[in-house]
Every structure is written in structure tokens, then in C-alpha cells.
C-alpha positions as CSV (number, residue, x, y, z in Angstrom):
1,X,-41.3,38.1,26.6
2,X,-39.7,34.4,26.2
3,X,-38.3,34.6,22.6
4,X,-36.9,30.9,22.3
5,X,-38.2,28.6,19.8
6,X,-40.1,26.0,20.5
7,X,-39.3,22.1,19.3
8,X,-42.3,19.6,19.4
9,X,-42.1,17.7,22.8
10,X,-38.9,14.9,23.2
11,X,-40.7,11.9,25.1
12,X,-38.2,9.6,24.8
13,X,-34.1,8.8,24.9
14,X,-31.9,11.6,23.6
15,X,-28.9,10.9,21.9
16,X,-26.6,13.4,19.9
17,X,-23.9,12.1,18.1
18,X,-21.1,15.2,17.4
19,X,-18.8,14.8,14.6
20,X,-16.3,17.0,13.7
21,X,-16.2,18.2,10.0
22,X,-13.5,17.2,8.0
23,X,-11.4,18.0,11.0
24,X,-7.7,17.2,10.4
25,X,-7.9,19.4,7.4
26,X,-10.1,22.2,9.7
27,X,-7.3,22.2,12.0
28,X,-4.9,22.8,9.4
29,X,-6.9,25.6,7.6
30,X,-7.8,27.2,11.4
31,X,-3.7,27.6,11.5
32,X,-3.0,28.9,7.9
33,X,-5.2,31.1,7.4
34,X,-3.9,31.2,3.6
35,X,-5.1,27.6,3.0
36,X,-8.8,28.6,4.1
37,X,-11.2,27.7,0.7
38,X,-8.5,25.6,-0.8
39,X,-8.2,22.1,-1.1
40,X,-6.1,20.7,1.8
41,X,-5.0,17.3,1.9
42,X,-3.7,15.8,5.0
43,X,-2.0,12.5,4.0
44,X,1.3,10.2,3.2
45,X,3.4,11.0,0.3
46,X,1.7,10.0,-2.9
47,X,5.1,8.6,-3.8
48,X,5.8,6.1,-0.7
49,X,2.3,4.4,-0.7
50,X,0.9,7.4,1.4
51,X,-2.6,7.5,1.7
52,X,-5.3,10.4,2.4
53,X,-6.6,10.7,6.1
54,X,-8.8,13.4,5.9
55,X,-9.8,16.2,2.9
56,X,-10.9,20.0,3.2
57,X,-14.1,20.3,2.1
58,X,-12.4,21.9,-1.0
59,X,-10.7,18.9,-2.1
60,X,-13.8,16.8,-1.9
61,X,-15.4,18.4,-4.9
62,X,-12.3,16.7,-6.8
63,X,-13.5,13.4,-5.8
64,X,-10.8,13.3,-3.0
65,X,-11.9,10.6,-0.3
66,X,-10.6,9.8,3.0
67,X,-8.2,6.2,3.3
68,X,-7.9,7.3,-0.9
69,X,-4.3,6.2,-2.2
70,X,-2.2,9.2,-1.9
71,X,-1.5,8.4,-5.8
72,X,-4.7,8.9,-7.3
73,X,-5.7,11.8,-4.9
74,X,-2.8,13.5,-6.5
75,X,-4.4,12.7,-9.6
76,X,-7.6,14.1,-8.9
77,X,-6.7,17.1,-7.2
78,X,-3.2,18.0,-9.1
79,X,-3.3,21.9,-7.0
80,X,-4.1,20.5,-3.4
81,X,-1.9,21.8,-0.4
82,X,-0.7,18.8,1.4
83,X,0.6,17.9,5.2
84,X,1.5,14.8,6.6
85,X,-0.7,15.8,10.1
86,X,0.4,17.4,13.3
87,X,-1.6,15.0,15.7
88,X,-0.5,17.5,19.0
89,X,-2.4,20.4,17.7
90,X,-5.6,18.0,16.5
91,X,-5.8,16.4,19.7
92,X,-5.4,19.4,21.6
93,X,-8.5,20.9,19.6
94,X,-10.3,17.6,20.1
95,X,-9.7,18.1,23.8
96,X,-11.2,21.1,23.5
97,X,-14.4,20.3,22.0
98,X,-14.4,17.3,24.6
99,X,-14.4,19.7,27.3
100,X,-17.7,22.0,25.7
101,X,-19.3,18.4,25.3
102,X,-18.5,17.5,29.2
103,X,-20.1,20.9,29.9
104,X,-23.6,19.8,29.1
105,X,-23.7,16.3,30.1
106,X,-21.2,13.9,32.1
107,X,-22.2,11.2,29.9
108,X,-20.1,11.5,26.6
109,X,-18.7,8.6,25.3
110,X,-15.6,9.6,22.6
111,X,-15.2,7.1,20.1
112,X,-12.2,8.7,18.2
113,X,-10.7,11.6,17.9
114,X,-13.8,13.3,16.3
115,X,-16.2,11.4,17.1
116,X,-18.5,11.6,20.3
117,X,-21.8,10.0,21.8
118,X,-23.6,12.2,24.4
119,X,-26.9,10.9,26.7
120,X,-28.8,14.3,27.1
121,X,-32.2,12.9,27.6
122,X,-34.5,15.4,29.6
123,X,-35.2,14.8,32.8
124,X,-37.6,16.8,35.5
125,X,-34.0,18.2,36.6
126,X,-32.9,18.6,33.5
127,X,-35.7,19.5,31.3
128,X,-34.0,21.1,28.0
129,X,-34.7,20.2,24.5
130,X,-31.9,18.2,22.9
131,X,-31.9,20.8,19.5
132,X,-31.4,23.8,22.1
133,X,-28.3,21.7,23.4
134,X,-27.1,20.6,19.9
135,X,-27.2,24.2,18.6
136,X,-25.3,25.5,21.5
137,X,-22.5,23.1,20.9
138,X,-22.5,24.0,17.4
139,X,-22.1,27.2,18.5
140,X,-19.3,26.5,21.1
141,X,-17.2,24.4,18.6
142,X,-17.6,26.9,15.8
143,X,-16.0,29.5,18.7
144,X,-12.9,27.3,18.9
145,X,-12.6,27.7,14.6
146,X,-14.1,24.4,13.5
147,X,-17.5,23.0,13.1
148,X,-18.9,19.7,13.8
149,X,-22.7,18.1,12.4
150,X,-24.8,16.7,15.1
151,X,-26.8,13.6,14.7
152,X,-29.9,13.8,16.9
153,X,-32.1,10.5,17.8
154,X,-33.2,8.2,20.0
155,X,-30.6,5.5,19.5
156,X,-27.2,5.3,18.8
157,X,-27.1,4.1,15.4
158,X,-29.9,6.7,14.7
159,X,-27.8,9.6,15.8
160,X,-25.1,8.3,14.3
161,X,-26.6,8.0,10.2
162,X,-28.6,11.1,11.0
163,X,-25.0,13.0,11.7
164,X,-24.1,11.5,7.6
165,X,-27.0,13.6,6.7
166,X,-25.9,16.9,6.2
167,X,-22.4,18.1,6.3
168,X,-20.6,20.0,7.1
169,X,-22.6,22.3,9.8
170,X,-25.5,20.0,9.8
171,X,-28.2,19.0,12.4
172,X,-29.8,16.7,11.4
173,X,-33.1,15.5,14.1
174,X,-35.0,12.1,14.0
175,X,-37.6,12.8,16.5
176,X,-39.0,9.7,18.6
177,X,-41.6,7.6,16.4
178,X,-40.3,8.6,13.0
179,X,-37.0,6.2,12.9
180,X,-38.4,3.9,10.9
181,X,-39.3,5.9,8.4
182,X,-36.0,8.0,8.5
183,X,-33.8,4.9,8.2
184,X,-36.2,2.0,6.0
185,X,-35.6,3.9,2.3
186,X,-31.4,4.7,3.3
187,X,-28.9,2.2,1.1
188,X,-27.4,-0.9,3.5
189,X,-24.0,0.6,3.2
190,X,-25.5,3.5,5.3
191,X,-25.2,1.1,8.4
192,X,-22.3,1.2,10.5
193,X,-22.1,-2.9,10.6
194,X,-22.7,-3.4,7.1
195,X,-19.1,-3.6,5.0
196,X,-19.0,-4.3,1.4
197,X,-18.9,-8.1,1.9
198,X,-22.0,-7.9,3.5
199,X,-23.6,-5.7,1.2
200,X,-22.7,-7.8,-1.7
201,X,-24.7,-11.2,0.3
202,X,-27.5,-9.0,1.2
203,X,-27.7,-7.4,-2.6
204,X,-27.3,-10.8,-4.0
205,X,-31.1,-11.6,-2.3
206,X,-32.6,-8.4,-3.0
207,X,-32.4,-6.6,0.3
208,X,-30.9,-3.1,-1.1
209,X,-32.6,-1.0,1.6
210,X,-32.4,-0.6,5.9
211,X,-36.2,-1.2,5.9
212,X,-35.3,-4.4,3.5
213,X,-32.8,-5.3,6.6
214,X,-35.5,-4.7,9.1
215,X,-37.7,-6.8,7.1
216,X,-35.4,-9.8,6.2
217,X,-35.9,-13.3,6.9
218,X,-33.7,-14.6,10.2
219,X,-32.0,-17.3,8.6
220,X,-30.4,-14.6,5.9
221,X,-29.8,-12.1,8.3
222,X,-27.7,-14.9,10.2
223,X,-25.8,-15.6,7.3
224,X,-24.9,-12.6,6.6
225,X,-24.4,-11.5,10.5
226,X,-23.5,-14.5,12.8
227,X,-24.2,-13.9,16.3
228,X,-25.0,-9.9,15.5
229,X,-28.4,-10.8,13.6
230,X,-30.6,-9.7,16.3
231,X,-28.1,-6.1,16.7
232,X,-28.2,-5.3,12.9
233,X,-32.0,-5.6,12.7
234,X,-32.2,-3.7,15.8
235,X,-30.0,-1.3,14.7
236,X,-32.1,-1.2,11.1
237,X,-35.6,-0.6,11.9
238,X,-35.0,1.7,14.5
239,X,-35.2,-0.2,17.7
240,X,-31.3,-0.3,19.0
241,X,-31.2,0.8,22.8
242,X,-27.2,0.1,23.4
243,X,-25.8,3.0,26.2
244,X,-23.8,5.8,25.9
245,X,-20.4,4.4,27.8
246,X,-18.9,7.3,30.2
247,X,-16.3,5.1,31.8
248,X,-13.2,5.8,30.4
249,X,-11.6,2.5,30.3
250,X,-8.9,1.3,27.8
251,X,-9.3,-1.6,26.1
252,X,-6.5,-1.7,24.1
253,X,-3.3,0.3,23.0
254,X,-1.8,0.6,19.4
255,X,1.3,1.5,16.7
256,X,1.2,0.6,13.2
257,X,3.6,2.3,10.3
258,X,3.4,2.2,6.3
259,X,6.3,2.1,4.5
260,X,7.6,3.5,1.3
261,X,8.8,0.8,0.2
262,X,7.3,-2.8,1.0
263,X,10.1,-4.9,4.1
264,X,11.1,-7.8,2.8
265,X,13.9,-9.0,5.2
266,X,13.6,-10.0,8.7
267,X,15.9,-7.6,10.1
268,X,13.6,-4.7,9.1
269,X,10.4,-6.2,9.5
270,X,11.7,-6.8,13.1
271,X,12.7,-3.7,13.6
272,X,9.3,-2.3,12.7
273,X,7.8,-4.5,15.0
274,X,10.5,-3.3,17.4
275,X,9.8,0.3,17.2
276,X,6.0,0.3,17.5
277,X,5.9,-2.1,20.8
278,X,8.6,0.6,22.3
279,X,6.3,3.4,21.8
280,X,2.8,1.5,23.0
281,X,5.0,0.2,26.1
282,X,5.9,3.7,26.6
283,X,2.2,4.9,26.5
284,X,1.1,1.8,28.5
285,X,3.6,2.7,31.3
286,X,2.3,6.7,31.2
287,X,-1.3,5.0,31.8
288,X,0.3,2.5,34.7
289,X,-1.3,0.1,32.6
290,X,0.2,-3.8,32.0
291,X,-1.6,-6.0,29.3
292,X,-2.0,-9.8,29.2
293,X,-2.4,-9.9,25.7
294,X,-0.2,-9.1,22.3
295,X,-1.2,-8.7,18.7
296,X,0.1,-8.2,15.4
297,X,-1.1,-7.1,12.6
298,X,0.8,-7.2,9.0
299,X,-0.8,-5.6,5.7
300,X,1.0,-7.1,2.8
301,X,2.4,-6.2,-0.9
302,X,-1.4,-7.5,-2.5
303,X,-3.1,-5.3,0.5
304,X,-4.2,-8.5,2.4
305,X,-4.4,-7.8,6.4
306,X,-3.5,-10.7,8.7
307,X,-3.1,-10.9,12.2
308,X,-2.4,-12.8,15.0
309,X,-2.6,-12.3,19.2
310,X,-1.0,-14.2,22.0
311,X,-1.5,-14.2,25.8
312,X,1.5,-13.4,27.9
313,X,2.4,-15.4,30.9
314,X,1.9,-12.2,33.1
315,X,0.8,-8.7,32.2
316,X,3.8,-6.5,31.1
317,X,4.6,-3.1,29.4
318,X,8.0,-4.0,29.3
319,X,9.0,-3.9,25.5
320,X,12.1,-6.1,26.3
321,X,10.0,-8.7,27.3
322,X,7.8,-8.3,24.3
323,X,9.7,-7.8,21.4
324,X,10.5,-11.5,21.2
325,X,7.5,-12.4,21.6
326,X,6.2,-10.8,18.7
327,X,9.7,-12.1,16.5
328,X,7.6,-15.4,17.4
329,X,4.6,-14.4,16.5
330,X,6.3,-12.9,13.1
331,X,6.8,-16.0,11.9
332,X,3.1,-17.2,11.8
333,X,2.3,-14.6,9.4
334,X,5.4,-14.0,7.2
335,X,7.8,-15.5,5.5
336,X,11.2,-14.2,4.2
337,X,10.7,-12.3,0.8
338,X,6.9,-11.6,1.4
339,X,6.5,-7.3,1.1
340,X,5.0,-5.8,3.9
341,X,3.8,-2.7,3.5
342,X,1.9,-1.9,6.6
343,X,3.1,-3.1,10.3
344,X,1.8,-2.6,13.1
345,X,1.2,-4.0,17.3
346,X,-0.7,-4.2,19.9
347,X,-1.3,-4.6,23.9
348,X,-4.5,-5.4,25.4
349,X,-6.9,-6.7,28.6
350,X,-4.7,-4.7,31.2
351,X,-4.6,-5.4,35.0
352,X,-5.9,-1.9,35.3
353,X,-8.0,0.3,32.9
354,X,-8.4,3.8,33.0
355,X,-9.2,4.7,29.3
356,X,-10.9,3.9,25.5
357,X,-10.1,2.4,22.5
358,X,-11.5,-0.6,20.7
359,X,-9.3,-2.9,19.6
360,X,-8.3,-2.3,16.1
361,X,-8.3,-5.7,14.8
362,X,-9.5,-9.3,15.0
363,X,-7.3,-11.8,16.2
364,X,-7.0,-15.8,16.7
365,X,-5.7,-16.4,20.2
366,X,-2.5,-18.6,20.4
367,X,-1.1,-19.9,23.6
368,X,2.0,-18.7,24.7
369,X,5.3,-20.7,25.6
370,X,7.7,-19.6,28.1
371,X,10.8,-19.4,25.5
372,X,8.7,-16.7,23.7
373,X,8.8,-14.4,26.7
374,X,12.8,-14.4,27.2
375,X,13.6,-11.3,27.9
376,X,16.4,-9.4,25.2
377,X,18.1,-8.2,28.7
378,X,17.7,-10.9,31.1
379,X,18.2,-8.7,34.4
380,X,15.5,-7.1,35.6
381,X,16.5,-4.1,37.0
382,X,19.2,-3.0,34.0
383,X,15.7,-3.2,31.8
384,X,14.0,-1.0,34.2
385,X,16.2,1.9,34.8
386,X,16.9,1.7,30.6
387,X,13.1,2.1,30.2
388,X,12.9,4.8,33.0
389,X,15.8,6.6,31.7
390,X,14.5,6.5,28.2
391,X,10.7,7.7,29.0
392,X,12.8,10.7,31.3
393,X,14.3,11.6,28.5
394,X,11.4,11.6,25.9
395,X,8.7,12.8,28.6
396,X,10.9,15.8,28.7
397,X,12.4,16.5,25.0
398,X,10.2,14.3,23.0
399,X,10.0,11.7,21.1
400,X,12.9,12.8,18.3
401,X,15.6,13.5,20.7
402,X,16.2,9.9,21.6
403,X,16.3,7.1,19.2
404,X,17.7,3.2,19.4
405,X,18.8,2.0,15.6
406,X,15.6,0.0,15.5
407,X,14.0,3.0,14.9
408,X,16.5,5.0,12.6
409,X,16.2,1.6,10.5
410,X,12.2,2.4,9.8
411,X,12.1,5.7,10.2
412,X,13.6,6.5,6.5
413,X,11.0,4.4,4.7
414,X,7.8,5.8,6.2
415,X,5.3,7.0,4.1
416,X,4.3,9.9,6.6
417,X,0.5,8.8,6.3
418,X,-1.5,9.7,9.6
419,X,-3.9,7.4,11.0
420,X,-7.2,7.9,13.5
421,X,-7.2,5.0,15.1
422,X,-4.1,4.0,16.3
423,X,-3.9,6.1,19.5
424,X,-5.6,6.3,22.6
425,X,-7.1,10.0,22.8
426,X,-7.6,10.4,26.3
């Protein structure tokens, strides 16, 4: 006798989106087993401008939020057990759960580190209900000793507010036909899209709700949006049909560093600058990867963020072509005396692409000149075997063995704050 439950019928697009619950901290609690049911903090010091990247569960109740100063997280939660991140161990666990996803469907599209789309709409050949898949994963990820909730829907924006819903260890299912009532009563801010500026315009005319989105009048909803109207009312009542993305190409690769204290002179905000394009050069050249484009990005004493990008006169992931390039670039932004607290570069739109990652910023374009691009050591082939002795080196002791006084200069004054978004998982 068949004992399996049986779900009402799934007519339509099945999308799960997996999240993984609070899972720096998880990770960090799976390997101390003496921190499990305390608050764990994983963060910068709360003395050097640190800030919280993720929270147990535990530390949560305080009030404790993720991208929280490190300060008043402190304050909150006075008894937490803190760690500045071991990003080895998390993405080998990520891989992990990457690898139970890629059991059940080849078309998972990973959007960060814990964060992943999956396509398992049933098909004559494939016939099984998405909740029998969803609860199998949970089951498979809860094996490895973390959990994850699972948004189920027909779209991608559904799956993705319905994974919000209940956490952690939730599945939450928003079966075809009932997305507009699922979404129309939820808060604005519940819409991946919708940032505080946005929900400030669209409070300021009475639209409080996703249903009020869904309902609003084009002209606002082009105010508010731009070009992405037609998307974010899509996206509100229900209707948004974008694809889950299997190909695995990289659209951009990524350092940035806080500091203790905010860089004031040139010499250290160069070296900064310095030290990040050496270690996305160095991942660009693992990849085989040379990008056309630069950016920089620069968060300041009064927490402004500005950036700029510039095209290169050929690809490159030589970072003794690009370091001057971005001393140029340095001077659009900054000025002697001005703190930085946050720095951070870029590559991007490589000759060949083999990976993810969105770019993480927006950027002005500015044409290059060929005096930017002179090289720190003009011959060729002394810049190469320095770069391929170097990576030897690292490939083989790591990263700490090795390091040029660019990087001994910022190393000091980092806050030890971890980010999710600045490398490319794959």
C-alpha cells in the first residue's frame, strides 16, 4: 500500500527558491558544538567599524540584525560568542548543498553563497510534486548539519518572498492561482526591488501594500521605477516569468576591505586599492578570465558610496597594468584628507566567461587614455613570471605566506568584517 501524501495537482511552473538559515553562524555552531543554542555572532570587531554578517538564530532574539554595526550589536547582545568568519569551511558546506540541489535538477541557478533558484517543474518524464522534492532537500541539507527554508511558487520573485515566510526550517508553498492573494496584503519593502528610497515615494502616495503596487497608476510606478516599471508590477501581482539561469557565467569579479580606522593619505588608500586588484587578478587568472572593464568603489567617513568604472584598452588580469589605472580613477572620487572607510575593486565583461556574480555596484563609464594603462613594470615578460611565481606560491601555501608591503600596509587596519558578496562562489 502507497503511503505518500498526496499535494493538490501542480499545473503550472515550479520554482523553489533554497535559502540557507542563518548559515555563517550554522557553520560555526555545526563546528563547536559548545556554541549550539547560543548567540553566535559572525562579524568585524565592534571596535574597528566591524559590522555583523550573519547572527545565530539565538542572537536574533536580542535584536541582532545582519549588516548591524558591530557597535551596537555589542550593545544588544553584550554575552554573544563572536568570529570574524572562516569563508573555506562556509563555502565548502555551500558546495555541498549545491551538489544535493544539482541531484534533483540540472537547472539551479546560485545567487550567493546561500542562496539558490531551482526549475523543477513536472514534466511526463519527470512527474514529481515540487513539496516531495522541497522536503527531501530539507532533509538532505539537515544531513550535512544545517537547514535551509524553501520558497515554493510559480515565479521567481514568488519563491523568493515565500522562502521570508517562515524561518528557519520553513516551507513555505504558493500554489499556482493563489499569488495574488499571497503577495497583494505583504508591506512594499517585502519586494526584492523595492529599497527604502523607493518605499518612502510609494508611501508618500498611499501605495503601502504589493497588491497597492500591482494596482498603481503607470506614470507613478515610472517614477518610482524607471525602465523596471513593467518588472516591479510583474513581479507584484504575481505575474513575473524571468528563468532560472544554469549557465555558469561570470559577470564580474570582486575585493573590497573596511578599515579600522578611516585612510586618509594617498599612499594607503592606494595601497588598498593595490591589494584588492592583486587578489581579483589572481582569481581572474585561476578562471583564465581577462576583463575589459575596471571599477571602484569607495564608502566614505559619512557612509556615502561612490563609484566609478573605466574600460581598458584590451582585456587584462594583469594587476601591474591595472593598479595605475585605478590610482587614476582614485582621483575622481577622492581627495587627500577625505576618510575612507570602505575600499574596494573590480574587473568585469571578460573575453571568456565560465562563472556568476552580479556586479556589485553601479558605475558611470569613463573612457580610458593610454597613459592610464602604463604598466608599473614596463617589460612584459618580468611581470609575468612575478605573477606566475607569486600565484605558485600562494596556490600552494596560501594566501598568508606571501605578501608585498602593499598589503602588510592594510592588513593592520582591517576591521575583520566578512562580506557575501564579494567573491565568486563557483
Amino acid at each position: 500500500m502507497d503511503s505518500s501524501p498526496t499535494y493538490p495537482a501542480w499545473n503550472d511552473r515550479a520554482i523553489l527558491l533554497v535559502d540557507l538559515d542563518a548559515f555563517f553562524a550554522s557553520v560555526e555552531q555545526l563546528d563547536h558544538p559548545a556554541w549550539r543554542g547560543k548567540p553566535v555572532i559572525v562579524g568585524g570587531d565592534a571596535d574597528r567599524h566591524g559590522v555583523v554578517s550573519t547572527c545565530s538564530y539565538e542572537a536574533r532574539k536580542f535584536g541582532v540584525r545582519s549588516a548591524m554595526p558591530a557597535s551596537t550589536a555589542r550593545q544588544l547582545c553584550p554575552d554573544a560568542i563572536w568570529t570574524n568568519g572562516h569563508f573555506d569551511r562556509y563555502r565548502e558546506v555551500s558546495n555541498a548543498v549545491m551538489g544535493i540541489l544539482h541531484d534533483e535538477t540540472p537547472r539551479v541557478q546560485q545567487v550567493s553563497v546561500d542562496e539558490a533558484f531551482m526549475d523543477v517543474t513536472p514534466t511526463p518524464h519527470a512527474p514529481e510534486h515540487p513539496i516531495a522534492i522541497a522536503l527531501r532537500i530539507q532533509r538532505r541539507v539537515a544531513e550535512l548539519g544545517v537547514s535551509c527554508s524553501i520558497g515554493v511558487g510559480t515565479s521567481k520573485s514568488v519563491a523568493k518572498v515565500a522562502s521570508d515566510m517562515d524561518k528557519p526550517r520553513g516551507l513555505t508553498v504558493v500554489f499556482p492561482g493563489s499569488e495574488r492573494d499571497f503577495l497583494g496584503p505583504l508591506p512594499v519593502r517585502t519586494m526584492s526591488g523595492i529599497g527604502p528610497a523607493a518605499e518612502r515615494e510609494l508611501k508618500a502616495h498611499g501605495i503601502r501594500t504589493l497588491g497597492d503596487v500591482a494596482r498603481a497608476d503607470e506614470s507613478l510606478l515610472r517614477r518610482v521605477f524607471g525602465k523596471n516599471a513593467d518588472m516591479m508590477r510583474a513581479r507584484c501581482d504575481g505575474t513575473e516569468r524571468s528563468a532560472v539561469e544554469v549557465d555558469d557565467e561570470v559577470k564580474s569579479i570582486s575585493n573590497e576591505m573596511t578599515f579600522a580606522v578611516d585612510l586618509r593619505t594617498r599612499p594607503d588608500v592606494e595601497a588598498a586599492l593595490d591589494t584588492a586588484c592583486a587578489k581579483v587578478c589572481r582569481r581572474a587568472r585561476r578562471k583564465g578570465l581577462a576583463g575589459r572593464t575596471v571599477f571602484v568603489k569607495l564608502r566614505f567617513e559619512d557612509r556615502s558610496v561612490h563609484s566609478v568604472q573605466r574600460r581598458l584598452p584590451r582585456p587584462s588580469n594583469d594587476e601591474y597594468v591595472i593598479m595605475p589605472v585605478l590610482h587614476r580613477m582614485l582621483g575622481e572620487l577622492w581627495t587627500e584628507g577625505m576618510g575612507v572607510r570602505l575600499a574596494g575593486m573590480g574587473i568585469s565583461q571578460f573575453e571568456e566567461e565560465t562563472a556568476v556574480q552580479e556586479s556589485l555596484f553601479a558605475l558611470e563609464d569613463v573612457a580610458p587614455t593610454e597613459e592610464d594603462v602604463a604598466p608599473v613594470i614596463a617589460d612584459e615578460r618580468k611581470r609575468e613570471g612575478l605573477m606566475s611565481a607569486t600565484d605558485k606560491v600562494r596556490d600552494r601555501f596560501g594566501d598568508g605566506l606571501l605578501q608585498f608591503g602593499r598589503e602588510l600596509r592594510s592588513k593592520q587596519n582591517l576591521t575583520g568584517s566578512s562580506s557575501k558578496n564579494v567573491e565568486d562562489y563557483k
